[in-house]
C-alpha positions in Angstrom: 0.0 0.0 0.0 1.6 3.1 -1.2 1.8 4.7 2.7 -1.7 5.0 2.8 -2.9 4.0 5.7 -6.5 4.5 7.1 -6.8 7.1 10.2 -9.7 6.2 12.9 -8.2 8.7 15.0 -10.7 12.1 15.7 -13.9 9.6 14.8 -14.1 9.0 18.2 -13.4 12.1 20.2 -14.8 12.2 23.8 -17.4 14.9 23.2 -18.8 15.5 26.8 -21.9 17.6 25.8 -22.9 14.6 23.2 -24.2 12.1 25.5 -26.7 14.7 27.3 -27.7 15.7 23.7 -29.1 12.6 22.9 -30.4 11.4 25.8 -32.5 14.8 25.5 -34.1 14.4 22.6 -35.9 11.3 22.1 -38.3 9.9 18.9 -40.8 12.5 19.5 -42.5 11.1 15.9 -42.6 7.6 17.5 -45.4 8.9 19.5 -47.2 11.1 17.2 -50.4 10.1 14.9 -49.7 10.7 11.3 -48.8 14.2 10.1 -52.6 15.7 8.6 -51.3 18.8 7.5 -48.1 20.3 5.7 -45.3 21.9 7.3 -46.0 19.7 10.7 -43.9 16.9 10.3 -40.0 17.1 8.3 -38.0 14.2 8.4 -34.4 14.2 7.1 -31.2 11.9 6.0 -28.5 11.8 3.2 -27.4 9.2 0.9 -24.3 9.1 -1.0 -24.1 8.5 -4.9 -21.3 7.0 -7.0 -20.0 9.2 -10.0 -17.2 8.3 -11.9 -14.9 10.6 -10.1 -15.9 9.5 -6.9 -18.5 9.6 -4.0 -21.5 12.7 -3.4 -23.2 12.8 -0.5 -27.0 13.9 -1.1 -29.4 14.8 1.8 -33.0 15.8 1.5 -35.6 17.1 4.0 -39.2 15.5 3.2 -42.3 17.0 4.6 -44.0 13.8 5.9 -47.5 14.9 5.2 -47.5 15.4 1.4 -44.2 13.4 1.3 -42.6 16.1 -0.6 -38.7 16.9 -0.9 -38.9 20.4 0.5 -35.1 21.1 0.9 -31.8 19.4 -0.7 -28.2 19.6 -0.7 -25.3 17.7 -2.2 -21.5 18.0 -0.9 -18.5 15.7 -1.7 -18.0 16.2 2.1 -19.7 14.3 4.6 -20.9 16.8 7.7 -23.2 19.0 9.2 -22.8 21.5 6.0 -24.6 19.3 4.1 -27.7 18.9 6.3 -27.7 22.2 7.2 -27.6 23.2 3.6 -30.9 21.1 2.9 -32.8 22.9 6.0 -31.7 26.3 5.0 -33.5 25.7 1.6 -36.6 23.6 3.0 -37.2 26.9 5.7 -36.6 29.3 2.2 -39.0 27.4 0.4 -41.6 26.9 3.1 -42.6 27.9 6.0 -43.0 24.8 8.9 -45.5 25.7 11.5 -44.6 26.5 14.6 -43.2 23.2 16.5 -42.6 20.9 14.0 -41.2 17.8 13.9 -37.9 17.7 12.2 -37.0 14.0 12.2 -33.6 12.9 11.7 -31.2 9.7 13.0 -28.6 10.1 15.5 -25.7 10.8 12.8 -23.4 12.9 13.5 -24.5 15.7 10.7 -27.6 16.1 12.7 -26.1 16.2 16.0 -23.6 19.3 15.5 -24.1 22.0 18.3 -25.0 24.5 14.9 -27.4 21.8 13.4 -29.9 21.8 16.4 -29.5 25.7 17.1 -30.7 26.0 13.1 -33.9 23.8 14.0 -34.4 25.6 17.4 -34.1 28.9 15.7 -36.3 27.8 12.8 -39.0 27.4 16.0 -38.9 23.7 15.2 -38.8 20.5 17.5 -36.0 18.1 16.9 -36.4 14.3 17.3 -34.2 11.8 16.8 -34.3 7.6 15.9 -33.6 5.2 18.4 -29.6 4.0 17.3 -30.4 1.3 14.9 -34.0 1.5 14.3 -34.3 2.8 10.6 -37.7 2.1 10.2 -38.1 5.7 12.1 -37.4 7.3 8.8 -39.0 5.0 6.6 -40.4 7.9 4.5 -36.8 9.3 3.8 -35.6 5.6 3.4 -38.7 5.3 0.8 -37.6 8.4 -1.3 -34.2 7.3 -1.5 -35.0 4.0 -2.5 -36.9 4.9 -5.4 -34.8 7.6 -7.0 -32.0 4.8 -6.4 -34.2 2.2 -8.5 -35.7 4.6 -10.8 -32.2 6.8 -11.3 -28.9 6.0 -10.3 -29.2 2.4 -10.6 -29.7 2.9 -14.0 -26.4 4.9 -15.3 -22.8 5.9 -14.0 -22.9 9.9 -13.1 -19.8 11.4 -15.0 -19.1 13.6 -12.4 -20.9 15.8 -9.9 -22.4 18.0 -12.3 -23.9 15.5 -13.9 -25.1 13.7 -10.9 -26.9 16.9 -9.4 -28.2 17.9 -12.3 -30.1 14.7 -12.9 -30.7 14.3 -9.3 -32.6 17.6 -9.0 -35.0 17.0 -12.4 -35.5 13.0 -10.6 -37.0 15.3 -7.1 -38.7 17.7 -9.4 -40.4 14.5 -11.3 -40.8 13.1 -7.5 -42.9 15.8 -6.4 -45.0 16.7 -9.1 -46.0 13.9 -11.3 -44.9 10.5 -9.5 -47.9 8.9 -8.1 -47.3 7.7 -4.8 -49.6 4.5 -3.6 -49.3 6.5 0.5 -51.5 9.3 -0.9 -53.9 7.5 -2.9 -51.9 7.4 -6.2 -51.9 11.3 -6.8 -48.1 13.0 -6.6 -46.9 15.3 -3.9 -48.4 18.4 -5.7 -51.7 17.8 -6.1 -52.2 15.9 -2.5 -51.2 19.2 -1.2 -53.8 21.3 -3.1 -56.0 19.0 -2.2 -55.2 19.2 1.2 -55.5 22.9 1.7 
């Protein structure tokens, strides 16, 4: 190996504010009936997609009522930059009401001190999966699942250009003409203006 050699070190730092954090905020969804109106409930995650020059990291925020991708962000880095940047544009693009939900796993990304002062700020409430229990953000996992089958599955990004750019038309597809079975086979879109 040409002197490469894999660094754990800094992974693990003894963060002593870190343990209160979570133990603070439990799954606050777990409890809750079913979102039944937008800007309630936001859950959020990232993914990462292969290109042919390497690895993107992709997060979304989905508002869990209409199941729409509010907010997205892609980075080659892997912090709480990239979640934050898919918050700031979910709170530019809509307006939560006050106290909601924002859903997210224990990562990391979504555990930095300037992460949970952006939700607190927004006038949001932040709740967090129990470690290893996915199924929490199933509707997240479900997004990602599809525009892995429907998209990225299907070719090899040339680079990150490419990848965004086909990433972003796939969410704007998602929201406004894919029928989802969840709302009664109608897309994002119209179960909103339905709902209002």
């Amino acid at each position: 190996s040409a002197g490469i050699k894999a660094s754990s070190r800094g992974l693990y730092m003894w963060n002593p504010g870190k343990h209160e954090f979570y133990s603070s905020t439990g799954n606050q969804l777990g409890e809750l009936a079913p979102a039944d109106s937008s800007g309630t409930q936001w859950a959020g995650d990232f993914t990462y997609i292969k290109t042919a020059n390497g690895w993107l990291y992709h997060a979304v925020v989905i508002d869990l009522f209409t199941r729409s991708v509010v907010g997205w962000s892609f980075s080659r880095k892997r912090n709480s930059e990239l979640t934050k940047s898919a918050l700031k544009m979910a709170l530019a693009r809509q307006r939560p009401q006050s106290g909601c939900i924002f859903h997210s796993d224990q990562g990391i990304e979504y555990a930095a001190h300037e992460y949970r002062e952006l939700v607190e700020s927004a006038g949001m409430t932040r709740s967090m999966s129990r470690k290893g229990n996915p199924l929490d953000n199933a509707i997240v996992e479900s997004f990602f699942h599809s525009m892995k089958t429907e998209l990225v599955h299907q070719r090899m990004f040339e680079n990150e250009i490419d990848a965004v750019a086909h990433i972003i038309e796939y969410i704007e597809f998602y929201n406004r003409e894919r029928l989802h079975s969840s709302l009664g086979y109608q897309s994002p879109s119209e179960y909103e203006k339905l709902a209002a």
